[in-house]
DSSP file (Angstrom, degrees, kcal/mol; ACC not computed):
  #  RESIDUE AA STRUCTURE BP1 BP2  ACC     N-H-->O    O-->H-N    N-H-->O    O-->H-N    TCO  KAPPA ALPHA  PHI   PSI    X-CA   Y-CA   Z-CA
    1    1 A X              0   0    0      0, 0.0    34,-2.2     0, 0.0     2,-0.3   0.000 360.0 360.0 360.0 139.6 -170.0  151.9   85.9
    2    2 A X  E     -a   35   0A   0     19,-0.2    34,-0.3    32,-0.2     2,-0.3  -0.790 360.0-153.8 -81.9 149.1 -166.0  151.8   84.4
    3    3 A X  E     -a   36   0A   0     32,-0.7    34,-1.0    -2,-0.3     2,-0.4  -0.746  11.4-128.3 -85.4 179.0 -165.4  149.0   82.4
    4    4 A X  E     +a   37   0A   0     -2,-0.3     2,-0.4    32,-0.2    34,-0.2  -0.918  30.4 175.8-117.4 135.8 -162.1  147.5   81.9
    5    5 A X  E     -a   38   0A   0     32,-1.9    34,-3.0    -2,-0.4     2,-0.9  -0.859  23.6-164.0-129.7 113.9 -159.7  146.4   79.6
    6    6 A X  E >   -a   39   0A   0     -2,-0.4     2,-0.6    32,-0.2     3,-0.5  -0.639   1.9-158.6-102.9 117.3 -156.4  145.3   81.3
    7    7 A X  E 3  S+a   40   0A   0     32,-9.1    34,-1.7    -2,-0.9    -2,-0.0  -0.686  77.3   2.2 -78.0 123.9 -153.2  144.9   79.3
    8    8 A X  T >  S+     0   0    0     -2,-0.6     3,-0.6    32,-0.2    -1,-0.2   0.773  72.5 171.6  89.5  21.8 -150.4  142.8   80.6
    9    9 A X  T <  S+     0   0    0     -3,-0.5     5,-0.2     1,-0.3    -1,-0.1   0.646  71.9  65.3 -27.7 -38.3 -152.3  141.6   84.1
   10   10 A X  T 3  S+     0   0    0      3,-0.1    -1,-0.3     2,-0.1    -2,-0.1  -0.005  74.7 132.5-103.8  62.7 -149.5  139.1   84.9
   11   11 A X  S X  S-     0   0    0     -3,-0.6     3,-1.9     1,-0.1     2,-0.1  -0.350  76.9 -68.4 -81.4-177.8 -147.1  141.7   85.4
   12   12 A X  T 3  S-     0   0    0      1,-0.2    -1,-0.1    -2,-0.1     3,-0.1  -0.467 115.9 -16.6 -82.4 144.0 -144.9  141.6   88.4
   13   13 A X  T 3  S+     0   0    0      1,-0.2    -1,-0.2    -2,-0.1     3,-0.1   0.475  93.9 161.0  47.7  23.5 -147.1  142.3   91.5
   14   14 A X    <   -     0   0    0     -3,-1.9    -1,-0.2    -5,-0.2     2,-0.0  -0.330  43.1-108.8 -61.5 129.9 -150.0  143.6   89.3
   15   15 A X        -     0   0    0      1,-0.1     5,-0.2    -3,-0.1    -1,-0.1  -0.182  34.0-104.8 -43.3 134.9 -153.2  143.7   90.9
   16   16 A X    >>  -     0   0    0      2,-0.1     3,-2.1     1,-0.1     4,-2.0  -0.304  28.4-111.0 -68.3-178.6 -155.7  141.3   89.8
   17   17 A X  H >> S+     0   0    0      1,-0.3     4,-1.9     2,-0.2     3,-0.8   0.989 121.2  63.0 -55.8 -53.5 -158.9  142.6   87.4
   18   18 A X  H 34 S+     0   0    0      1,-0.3     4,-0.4     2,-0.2    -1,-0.3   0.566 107.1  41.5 -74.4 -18.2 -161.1  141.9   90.3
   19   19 A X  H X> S+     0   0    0     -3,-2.1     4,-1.5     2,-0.2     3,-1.4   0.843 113.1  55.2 -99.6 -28.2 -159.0  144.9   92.3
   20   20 A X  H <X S+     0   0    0     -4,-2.0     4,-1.5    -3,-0.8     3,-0.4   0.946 112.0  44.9 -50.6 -53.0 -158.9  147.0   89.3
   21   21 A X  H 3X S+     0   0    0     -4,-1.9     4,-1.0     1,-0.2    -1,-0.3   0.564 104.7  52.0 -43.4 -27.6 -162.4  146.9   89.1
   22   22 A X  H <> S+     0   0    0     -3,-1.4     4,-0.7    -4,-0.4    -1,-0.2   0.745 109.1  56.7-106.5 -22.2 -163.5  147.3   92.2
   23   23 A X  H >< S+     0   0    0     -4,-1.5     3,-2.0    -3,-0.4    -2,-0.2   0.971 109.2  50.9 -49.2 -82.2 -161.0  151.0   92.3
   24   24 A X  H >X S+     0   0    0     -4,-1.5     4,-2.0     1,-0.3     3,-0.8   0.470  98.9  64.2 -23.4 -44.4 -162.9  152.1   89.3
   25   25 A X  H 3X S+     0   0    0     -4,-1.0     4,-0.9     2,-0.2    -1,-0.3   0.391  96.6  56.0 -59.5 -19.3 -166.0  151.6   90.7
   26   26 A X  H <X S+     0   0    0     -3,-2.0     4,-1.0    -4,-0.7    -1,-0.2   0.485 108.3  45.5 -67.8 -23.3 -165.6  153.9   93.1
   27   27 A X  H <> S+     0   0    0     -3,-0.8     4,-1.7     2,-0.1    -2,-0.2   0.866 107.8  53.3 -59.9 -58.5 -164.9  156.3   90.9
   28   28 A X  H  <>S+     0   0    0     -4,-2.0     5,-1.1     2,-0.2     4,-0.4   0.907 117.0  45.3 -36.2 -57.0 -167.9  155.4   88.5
   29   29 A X  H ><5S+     0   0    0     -4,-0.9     3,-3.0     1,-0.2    -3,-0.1   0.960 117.7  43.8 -63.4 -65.4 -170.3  155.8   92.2
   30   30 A X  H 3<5S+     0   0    0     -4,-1.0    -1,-0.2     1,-0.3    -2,-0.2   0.585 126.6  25.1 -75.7  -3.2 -168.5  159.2   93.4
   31   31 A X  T 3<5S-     0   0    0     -4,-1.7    -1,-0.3    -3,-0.2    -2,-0.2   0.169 102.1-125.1-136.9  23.1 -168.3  161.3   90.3
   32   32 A X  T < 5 +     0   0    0     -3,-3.0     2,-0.4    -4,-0.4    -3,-0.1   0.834  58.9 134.9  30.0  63.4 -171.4  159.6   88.3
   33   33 A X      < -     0   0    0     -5,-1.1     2,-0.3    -6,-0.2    -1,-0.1  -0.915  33.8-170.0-133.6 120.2 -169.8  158.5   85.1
   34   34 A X        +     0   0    0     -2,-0.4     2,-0.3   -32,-0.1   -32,-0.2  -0.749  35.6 104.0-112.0 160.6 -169.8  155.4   83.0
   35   35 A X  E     -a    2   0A   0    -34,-2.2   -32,-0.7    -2,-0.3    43,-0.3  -0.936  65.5 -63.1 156.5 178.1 -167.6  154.6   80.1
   36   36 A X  E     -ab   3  78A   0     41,-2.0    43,-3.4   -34,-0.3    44,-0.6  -0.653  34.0-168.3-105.3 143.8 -164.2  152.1   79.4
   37   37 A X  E     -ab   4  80A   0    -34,-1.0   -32,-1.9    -2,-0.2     2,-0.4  -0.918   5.0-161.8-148.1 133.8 -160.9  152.2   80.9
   38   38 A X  E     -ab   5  81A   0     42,-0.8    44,-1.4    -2,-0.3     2,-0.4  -0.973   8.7-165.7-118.8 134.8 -157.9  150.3   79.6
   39   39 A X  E     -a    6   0A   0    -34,-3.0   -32,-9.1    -2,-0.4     2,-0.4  -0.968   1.4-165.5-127.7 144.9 -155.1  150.0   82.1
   40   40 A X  E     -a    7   0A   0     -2,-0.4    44,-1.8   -34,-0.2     2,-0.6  -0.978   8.5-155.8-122.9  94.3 -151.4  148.7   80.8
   41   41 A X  E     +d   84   0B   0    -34,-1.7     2,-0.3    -2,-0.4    44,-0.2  -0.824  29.8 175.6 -82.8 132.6 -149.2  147.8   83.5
   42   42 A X  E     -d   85   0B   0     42,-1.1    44,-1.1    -2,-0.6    45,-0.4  -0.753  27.2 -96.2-128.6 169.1 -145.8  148.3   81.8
   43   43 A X     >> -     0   0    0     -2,-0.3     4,-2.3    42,-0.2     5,-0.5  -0.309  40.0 -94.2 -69.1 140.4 -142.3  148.1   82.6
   44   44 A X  H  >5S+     0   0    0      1,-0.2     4,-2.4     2,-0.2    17,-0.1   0.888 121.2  52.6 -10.0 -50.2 -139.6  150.9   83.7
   45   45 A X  H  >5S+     0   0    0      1,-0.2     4,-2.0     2,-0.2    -1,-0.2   0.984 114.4  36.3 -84.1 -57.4 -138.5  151.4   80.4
   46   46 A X  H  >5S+     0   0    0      2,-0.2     4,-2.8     1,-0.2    -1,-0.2   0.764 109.9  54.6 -72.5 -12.1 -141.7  152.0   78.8
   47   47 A X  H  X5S+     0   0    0     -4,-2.3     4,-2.0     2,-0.2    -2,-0.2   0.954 113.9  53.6 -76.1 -47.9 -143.4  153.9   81.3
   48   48 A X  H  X<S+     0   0    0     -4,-2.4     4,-0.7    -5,-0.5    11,-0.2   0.742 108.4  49.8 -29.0 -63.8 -139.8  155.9   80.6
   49   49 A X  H >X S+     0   0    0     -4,-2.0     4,-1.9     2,-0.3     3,-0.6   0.832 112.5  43.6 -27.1 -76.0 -140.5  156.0   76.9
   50   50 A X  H 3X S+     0   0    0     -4,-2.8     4,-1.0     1,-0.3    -2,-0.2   0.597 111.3  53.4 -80.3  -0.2 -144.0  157.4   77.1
   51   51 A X  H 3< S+     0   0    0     -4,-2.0     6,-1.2    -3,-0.2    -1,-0.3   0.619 113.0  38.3 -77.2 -15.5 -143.3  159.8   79.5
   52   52 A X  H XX S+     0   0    0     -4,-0.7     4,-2.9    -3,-0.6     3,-1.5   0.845 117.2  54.2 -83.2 -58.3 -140.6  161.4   78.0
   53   53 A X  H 3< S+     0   0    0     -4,-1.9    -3,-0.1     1,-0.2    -2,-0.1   0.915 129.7  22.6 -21.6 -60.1 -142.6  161.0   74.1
   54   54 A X  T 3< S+     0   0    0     -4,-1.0    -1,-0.2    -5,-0.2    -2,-0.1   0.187 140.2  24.2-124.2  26.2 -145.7  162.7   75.8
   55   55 A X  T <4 S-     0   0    0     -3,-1.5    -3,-0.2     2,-0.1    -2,-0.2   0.399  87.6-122.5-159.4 -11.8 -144.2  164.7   78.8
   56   56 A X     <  +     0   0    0     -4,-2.9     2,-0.5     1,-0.3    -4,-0.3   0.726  67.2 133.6  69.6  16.6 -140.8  165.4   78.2
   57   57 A X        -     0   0    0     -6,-1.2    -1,-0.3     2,-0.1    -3,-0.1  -0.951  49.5-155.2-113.8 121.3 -139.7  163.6   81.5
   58   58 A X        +     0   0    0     -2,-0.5     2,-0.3    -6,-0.1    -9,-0.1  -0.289  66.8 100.1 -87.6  49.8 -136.9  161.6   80.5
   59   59 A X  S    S-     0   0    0    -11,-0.2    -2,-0.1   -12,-0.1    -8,-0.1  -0.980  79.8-119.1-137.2 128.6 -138.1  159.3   84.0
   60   60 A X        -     0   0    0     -2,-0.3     2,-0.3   -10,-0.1   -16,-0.1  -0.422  45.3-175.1 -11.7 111.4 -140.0  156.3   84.4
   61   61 A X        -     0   0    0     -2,-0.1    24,-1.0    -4,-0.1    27,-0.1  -0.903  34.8-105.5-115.6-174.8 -143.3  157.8   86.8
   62   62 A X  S    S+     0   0    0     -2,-0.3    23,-0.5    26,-0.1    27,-0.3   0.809  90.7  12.3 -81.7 -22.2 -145.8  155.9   88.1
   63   63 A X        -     0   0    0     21,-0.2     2,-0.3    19,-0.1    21,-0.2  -0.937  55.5-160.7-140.3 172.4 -149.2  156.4   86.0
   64   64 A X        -     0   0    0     -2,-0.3    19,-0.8    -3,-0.1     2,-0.4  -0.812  17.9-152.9-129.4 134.8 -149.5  158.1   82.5
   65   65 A X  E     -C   82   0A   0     -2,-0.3     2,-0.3    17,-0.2    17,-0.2  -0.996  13.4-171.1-129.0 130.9 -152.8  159.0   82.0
   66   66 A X  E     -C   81   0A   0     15,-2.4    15,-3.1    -2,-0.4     2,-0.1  -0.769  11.2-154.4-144.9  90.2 -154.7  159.3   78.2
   67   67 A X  E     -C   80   0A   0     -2,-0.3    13,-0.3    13,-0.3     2,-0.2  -0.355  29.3-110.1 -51.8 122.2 -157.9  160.7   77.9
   68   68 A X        -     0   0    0     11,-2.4     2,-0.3    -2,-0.1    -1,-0.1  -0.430  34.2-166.6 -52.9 130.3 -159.5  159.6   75.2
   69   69 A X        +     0   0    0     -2,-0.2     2,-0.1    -3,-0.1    -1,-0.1  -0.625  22.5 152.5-127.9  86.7 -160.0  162.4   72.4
   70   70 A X        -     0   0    0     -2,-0.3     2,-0.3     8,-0.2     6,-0.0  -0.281  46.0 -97.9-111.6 177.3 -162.2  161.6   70.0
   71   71 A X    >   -     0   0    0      1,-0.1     3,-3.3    -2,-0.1    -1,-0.1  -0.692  33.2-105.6-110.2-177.3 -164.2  163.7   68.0
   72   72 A X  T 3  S+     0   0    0      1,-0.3    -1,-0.1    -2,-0.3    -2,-0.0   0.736 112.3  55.1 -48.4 -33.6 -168.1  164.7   68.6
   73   73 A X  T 3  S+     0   0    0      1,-0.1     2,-0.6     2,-0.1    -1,-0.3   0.840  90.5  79.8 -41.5 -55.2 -169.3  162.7   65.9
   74   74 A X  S <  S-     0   0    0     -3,-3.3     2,-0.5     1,-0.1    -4,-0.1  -0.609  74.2-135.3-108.3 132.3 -168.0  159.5   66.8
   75   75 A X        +     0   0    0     -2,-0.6     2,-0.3     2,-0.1    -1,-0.1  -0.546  40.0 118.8 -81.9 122.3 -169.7  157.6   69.4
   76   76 A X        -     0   0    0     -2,-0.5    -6,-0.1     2,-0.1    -2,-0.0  -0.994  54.3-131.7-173.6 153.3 -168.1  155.9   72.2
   77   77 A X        +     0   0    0     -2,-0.3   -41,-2.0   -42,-0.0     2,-0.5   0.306  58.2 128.1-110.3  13.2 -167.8  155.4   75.6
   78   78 A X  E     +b   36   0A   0    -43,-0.3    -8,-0.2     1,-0.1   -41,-0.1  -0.573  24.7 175.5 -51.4  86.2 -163.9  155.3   75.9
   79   79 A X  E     -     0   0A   0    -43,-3.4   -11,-2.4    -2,-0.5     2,-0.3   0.800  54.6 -85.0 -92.4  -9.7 -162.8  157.7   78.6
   80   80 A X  E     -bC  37  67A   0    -44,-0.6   -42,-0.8   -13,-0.3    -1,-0.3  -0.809  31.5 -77.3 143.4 173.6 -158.8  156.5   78.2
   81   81 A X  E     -bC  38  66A   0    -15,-3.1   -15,-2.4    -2,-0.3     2,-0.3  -0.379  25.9-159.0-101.6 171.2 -156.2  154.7   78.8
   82   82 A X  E     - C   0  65A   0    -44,-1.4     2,-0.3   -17,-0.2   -17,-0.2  -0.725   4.4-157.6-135.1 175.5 -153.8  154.6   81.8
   83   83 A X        -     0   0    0    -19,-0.8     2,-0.8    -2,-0.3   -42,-0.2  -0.749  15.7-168.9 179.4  87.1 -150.0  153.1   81.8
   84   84 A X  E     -d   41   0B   0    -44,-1.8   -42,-1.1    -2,-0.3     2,-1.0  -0.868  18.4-137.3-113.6 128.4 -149.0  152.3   85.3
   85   85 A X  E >>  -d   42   0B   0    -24,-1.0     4,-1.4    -2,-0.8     3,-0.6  -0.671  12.4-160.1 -74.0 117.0 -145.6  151.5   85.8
   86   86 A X  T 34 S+     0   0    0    -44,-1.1     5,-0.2    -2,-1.0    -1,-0.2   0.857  90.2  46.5 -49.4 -50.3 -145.5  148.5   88.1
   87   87 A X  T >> S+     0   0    0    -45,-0.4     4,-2.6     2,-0.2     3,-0.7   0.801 111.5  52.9 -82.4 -19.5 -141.9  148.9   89.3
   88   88 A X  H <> S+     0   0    0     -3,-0.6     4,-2.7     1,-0.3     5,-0.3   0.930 112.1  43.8  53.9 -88.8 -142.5  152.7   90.0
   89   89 A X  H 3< S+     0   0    0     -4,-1.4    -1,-0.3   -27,-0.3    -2,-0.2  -0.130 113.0  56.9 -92.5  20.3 -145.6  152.1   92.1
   90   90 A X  H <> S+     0   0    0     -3,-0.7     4,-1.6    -2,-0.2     5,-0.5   0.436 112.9  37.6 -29.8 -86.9 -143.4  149.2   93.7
   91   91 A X  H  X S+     0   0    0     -4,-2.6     4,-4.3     1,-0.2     5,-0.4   0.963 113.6  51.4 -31.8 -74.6 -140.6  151.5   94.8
   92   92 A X  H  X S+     0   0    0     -4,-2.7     4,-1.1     1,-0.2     6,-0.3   0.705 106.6  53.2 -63.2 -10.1 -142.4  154.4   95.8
   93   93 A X  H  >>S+     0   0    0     -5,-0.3     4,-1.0     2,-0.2     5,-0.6   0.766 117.8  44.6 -86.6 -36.2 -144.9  152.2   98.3
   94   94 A X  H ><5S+     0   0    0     -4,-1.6     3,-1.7     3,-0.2    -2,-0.2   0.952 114.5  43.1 -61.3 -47.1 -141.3  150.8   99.9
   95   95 A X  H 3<5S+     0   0    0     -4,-4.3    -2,-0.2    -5,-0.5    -1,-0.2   0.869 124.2  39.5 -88.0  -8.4 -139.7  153.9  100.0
   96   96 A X  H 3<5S-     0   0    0     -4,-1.1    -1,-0.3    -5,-0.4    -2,-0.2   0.611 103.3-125.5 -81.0 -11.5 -143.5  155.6  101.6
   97   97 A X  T <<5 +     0   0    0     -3,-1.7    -3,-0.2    -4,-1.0    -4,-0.1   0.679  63.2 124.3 118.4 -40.7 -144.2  153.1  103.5
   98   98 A X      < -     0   0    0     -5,-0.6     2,-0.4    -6,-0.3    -1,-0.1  -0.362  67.8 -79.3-114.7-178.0 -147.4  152.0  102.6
   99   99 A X    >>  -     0   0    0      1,-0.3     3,-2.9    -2,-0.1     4,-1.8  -0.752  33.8-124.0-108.6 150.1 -148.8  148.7  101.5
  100  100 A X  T >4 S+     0   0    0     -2,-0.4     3,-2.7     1,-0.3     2,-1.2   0.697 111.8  60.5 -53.5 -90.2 -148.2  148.0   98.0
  101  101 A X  T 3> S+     0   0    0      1,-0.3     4,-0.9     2,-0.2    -1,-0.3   0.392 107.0  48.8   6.9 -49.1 -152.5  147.5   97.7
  102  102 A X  H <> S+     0   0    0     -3,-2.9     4,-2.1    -2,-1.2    -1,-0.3   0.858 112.4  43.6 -78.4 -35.8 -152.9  151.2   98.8
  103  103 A X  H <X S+     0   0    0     -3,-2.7     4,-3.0    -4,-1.8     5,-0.3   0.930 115.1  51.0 -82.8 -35.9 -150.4  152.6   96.4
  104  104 A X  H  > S+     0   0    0     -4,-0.4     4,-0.9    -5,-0.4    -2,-0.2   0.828 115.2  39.2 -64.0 -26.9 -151.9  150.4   93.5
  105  105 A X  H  X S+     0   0    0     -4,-0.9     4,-2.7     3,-0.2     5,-0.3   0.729 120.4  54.0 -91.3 -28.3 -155.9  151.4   94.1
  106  106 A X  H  X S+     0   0    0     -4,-2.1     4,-6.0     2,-0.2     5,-0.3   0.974 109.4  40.4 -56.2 -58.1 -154.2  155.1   94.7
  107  107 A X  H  X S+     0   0    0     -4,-3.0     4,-1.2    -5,-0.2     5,-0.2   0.947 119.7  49.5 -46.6 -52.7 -152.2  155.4   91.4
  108  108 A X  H  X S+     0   0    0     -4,-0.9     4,-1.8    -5,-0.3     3,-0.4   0.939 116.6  42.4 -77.3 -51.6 -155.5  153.6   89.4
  109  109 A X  H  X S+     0   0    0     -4,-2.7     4,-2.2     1,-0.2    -1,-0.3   0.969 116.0  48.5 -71.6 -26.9 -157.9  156.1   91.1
  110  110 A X  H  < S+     0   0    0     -4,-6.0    -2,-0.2    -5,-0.3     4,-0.2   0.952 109.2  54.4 -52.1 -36.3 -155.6  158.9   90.5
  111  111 A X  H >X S+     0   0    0     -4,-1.2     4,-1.9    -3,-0.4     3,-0.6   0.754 107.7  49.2 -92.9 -46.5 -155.1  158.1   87.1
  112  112 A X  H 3X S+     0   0    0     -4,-1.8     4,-0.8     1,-0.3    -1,-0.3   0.781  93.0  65.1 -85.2 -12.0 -158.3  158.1   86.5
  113  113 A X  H 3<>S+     0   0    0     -4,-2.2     5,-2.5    -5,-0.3    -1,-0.3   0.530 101.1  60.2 -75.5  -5.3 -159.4  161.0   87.8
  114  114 A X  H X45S+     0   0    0     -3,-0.6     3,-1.5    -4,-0.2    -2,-0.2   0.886  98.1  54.8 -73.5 -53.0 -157.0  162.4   85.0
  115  115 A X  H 3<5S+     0   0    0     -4,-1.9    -2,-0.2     1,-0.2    -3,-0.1   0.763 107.1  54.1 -47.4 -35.2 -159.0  160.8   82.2
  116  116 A X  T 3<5S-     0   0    0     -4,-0.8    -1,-0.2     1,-0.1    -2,-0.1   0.462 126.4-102.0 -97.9  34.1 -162.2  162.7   83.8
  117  117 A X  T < 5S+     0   0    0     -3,-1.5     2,-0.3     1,-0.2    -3,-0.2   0.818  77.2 134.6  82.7  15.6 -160.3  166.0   83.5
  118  118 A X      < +     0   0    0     -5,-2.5     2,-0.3    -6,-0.1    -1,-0.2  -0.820  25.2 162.3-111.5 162.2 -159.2  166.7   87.1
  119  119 A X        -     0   0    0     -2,-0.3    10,-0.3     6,-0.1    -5,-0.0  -0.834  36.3-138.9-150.6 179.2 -155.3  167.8   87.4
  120  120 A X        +     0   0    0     -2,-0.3     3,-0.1     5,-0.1    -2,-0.0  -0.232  53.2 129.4-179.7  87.5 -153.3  169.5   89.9
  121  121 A X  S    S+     0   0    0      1,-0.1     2,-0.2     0, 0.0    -1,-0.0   0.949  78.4  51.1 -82.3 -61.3 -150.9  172.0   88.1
  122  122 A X  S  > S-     0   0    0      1,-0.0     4,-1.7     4,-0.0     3,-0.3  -0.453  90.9-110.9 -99.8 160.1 -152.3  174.5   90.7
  123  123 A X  H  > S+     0   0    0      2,-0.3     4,-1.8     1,-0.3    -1,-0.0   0.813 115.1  40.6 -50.6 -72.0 -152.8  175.0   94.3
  124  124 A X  H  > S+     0   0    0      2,-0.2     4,-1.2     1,-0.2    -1,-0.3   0.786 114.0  45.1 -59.6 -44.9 -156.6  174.8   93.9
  125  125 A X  H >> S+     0   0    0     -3,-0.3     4,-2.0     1,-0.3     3,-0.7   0.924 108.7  61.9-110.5 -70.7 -157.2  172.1   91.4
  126  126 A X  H >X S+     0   0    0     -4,-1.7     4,-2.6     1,-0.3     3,-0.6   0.774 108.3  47.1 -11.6 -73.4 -154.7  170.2   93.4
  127  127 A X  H 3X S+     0   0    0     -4,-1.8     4,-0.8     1,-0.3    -1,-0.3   0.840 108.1  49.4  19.6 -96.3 -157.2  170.5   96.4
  128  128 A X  H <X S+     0   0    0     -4,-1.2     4,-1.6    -3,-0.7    -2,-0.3   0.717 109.2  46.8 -68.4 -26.2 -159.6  169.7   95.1
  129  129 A X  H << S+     0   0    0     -4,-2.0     4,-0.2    -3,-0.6    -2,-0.2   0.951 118.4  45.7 -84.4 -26.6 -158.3  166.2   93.2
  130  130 A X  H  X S+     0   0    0     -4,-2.6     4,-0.8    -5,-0.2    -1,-0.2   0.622 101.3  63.3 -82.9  -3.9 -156.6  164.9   96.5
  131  131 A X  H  X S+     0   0    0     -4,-0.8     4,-0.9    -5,-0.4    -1,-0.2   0.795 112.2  39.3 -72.7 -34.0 -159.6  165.9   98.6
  132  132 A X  H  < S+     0   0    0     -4,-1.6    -2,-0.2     2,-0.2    -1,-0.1   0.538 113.7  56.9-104.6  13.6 -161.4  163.1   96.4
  133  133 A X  H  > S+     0   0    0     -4,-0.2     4,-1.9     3,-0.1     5,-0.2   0.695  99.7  52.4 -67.4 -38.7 -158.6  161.1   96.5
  134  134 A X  H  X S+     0   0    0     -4,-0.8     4,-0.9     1,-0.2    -2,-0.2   0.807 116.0  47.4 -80.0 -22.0 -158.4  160.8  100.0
  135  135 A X  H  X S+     0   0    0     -4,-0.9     4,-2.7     2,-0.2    -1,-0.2   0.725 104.4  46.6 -87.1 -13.0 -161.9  159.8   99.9
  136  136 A X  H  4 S+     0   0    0      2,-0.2     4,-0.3     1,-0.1     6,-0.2   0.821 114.5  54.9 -87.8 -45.3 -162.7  157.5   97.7
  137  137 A X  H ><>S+     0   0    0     -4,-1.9     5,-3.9     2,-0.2     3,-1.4   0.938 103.5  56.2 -42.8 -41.1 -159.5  156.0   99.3
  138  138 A X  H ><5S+     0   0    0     -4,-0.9     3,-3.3     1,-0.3    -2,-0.2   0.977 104.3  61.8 -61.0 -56.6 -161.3  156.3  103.0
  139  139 A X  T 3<5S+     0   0    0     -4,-2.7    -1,-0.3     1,-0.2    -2,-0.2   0.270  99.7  44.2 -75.5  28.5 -164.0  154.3  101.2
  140  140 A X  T < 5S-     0   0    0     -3,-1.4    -1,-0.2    -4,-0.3    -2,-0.2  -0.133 126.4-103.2-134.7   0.7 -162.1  151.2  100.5
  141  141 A X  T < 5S+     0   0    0     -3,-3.3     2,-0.3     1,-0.2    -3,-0.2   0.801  76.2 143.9  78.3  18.1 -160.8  151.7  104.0
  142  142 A X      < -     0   0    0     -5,-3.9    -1,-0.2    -6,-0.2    -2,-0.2  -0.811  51.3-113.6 -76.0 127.1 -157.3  153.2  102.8
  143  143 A X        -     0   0    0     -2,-0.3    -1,-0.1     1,-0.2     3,-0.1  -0.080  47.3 -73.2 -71.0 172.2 -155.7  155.8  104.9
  144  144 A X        -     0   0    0      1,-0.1     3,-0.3     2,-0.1    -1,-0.2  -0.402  48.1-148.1 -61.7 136.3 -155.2  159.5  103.6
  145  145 A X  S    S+     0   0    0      1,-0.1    -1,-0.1   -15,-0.1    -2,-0.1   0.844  91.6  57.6 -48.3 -50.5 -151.8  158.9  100.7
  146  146 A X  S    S+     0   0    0    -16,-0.1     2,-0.5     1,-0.1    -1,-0.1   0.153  84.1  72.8 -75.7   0.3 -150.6  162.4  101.5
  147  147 A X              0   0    0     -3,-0.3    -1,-0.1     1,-0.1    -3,-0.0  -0.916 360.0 360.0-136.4  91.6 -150.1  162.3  105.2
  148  148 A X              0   0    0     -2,-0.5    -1,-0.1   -50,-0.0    -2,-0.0   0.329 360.0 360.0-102.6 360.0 -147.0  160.2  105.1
């Protein structure tokens, strides 16, 4: 099981906890990991701010993902934080298409598959993280993201 801590819930057209949760949890089943997740929905400007700070993209995107790095010692169940920009994941579900729900359970599972160390710099690893995107999406009854 994830838990949650959600910053800033009545942002505009934020999911409630109850959807966050139930995203996470699908992670938590399909890749057998428990631990804490804090999700921040933030604005244009800050999603802007820490992506540039900690990515060198002077752009808004739509989630920031920050694996906790703590060191061996200290004990904790804290896999990271997330920073989804709300107006971002707004846009791009207009300009895709899709219904804002699907792009909001997408970003939050994406985003957390970042925290457990999955990426897609490369071809393969790429693959492989939207192959279990597009299923854990299938099991919430979402269609593939990628086939647009």
């Amino acid at each position: 099981m994830i838990e949650l801590e959600l910053i800033n819930e009545a942002a505009l057209d934020a999911p409630d906890e109850q959807s966050f949760r139930l995203w996470l949890s699908q992670v938590s089943t399909a890749v057998e990991v428990e631990g804490e997740v804090c999700i921040n929905v933030v604005d244009a400007a800050e999603s802007q701010q820490l992506n540039m700070t900690y990515r060198q993209q002077d752009k808004p995107t739509n989630v920031l993902s920050f694996p906790a790095d703590l060191p061996e010692f200290v004990e904790s169940t804290h896999l990271g934080d997330l920073a989804i920009c709300a107006e971002v994941v707004i846009r791009e579900a207009r300009e895709q298409g899709k219904p804002l729900t699907n792009h909001w359970a997408h970003m939050t599972i994406h985003g957390c598959l970042h925290l457990l160390g999955y990426d897609h710099i490369n071809a393969a690893d790429a693959a492989i993280m939207e192959q279990l995107e597009i299923e854990l999406l299938a099991s919430l009854e979402i269609p593939n993201p990628y086939q647009i």
